[in-house]
N, C-alpha and C positions, 0 to 999 in steps of 0.2 A: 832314250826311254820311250817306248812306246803309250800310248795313250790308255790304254790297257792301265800299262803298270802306274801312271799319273795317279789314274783316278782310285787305284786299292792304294798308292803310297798317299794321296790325301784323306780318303775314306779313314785309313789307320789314325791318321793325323787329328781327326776328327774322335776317332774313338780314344785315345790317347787324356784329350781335350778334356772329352767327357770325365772320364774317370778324375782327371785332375780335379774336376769341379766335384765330383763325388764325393772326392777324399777334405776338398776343403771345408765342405758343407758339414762332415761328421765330425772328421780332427778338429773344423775350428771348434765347436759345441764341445766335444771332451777338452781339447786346448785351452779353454775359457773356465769351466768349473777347474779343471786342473792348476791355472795358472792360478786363478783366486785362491784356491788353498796352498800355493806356492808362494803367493805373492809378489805374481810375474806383472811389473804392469804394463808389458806389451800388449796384453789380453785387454786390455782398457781401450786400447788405441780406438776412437771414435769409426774412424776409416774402415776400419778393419772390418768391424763391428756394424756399421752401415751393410757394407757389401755383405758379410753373411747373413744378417736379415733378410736382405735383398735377393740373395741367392736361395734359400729355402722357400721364402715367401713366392719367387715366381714356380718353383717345384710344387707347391701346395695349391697355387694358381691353375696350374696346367694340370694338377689334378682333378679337381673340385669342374671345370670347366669339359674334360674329355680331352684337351689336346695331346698329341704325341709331343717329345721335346724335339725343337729344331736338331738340336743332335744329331737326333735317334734319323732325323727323315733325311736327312744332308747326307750321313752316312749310308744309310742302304739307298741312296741315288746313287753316290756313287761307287757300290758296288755294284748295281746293277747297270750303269753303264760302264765298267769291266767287264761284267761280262761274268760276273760273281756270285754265286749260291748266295745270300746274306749270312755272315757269321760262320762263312768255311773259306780258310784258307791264310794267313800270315801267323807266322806266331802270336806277336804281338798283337793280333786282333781274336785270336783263338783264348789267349788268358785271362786278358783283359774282357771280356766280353764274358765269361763265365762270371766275373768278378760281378759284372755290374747288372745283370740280366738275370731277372727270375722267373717262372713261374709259375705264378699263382691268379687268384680271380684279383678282378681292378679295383674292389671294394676295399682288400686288404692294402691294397700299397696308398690309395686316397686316406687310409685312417693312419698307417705310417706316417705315411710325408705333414697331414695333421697332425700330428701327434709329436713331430719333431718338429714341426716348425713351434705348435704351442711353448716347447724345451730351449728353443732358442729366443721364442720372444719372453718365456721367462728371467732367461740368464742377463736379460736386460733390467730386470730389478734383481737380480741375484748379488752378480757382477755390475755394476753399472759403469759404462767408459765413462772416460773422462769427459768432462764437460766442454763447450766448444772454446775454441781460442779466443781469447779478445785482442 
């Protein structure tokens, strides 16, 4: 494998990554009102429930602040040391990347990611996890 192909098969691995975290941060927030009127109480799980706060809150962070996401900059490093357009070229980085990339002016994604995070940290009096272990 040439160095080349390293660094767009981790660049992918990276975008791959991202989108995982994507999916976790929206399904957990539907998976949680969903579960509660389910009455799943995996949706409870403290743990769970930490880290998605935690995951939203550093997205609403890095907006409020201007930073790009580690991500975002890991991945077009190492596409451009392949030697890569950013966002041309592997399947898997060609669908995945429409998926997660839009757009628009920055104001609207800083009132998004607010505005979902406020959604999550409300599901914490909505839903409330379970309390800690003794």
């Amino acid at each position: 494998m040439t160095q080349e192909m390293l660094f767009t098969v981790l660049a992918d691995a990276i975008l791959i990554v991202h989108f995982l975290f994507v999916l976790f941060v929206v399904f957990g927030l539907f998976f949680i009102f969903l579960g509660h009127a389910l009455k799943w109480q995996w949706v409870k799980n403290r743990r769970f429930r930490i880290f998605h706060l935690l995951a939203i809150g550093i997205v609403v962070f890095q907006s409020w602040i201007g930073v790009i996401c580690p991500l975002t900059t890991w991945e077009m490093t190492l596409r451009e040391a392949a030697g890569a357009e950013t966002y041309a070229g592997s399947f898997i980085q060609h669908w995945l990347q429409s998926l997660l990339y839009y757009t628009a002016p920055e104001w609207i994604f800083i009132v998004l990611y607010t505005g979902f995070g406020a959604l999550v940290l409300a599901s914490w009096y909505v839903v409330r996890p379970h309390s800690r272990a003794k």
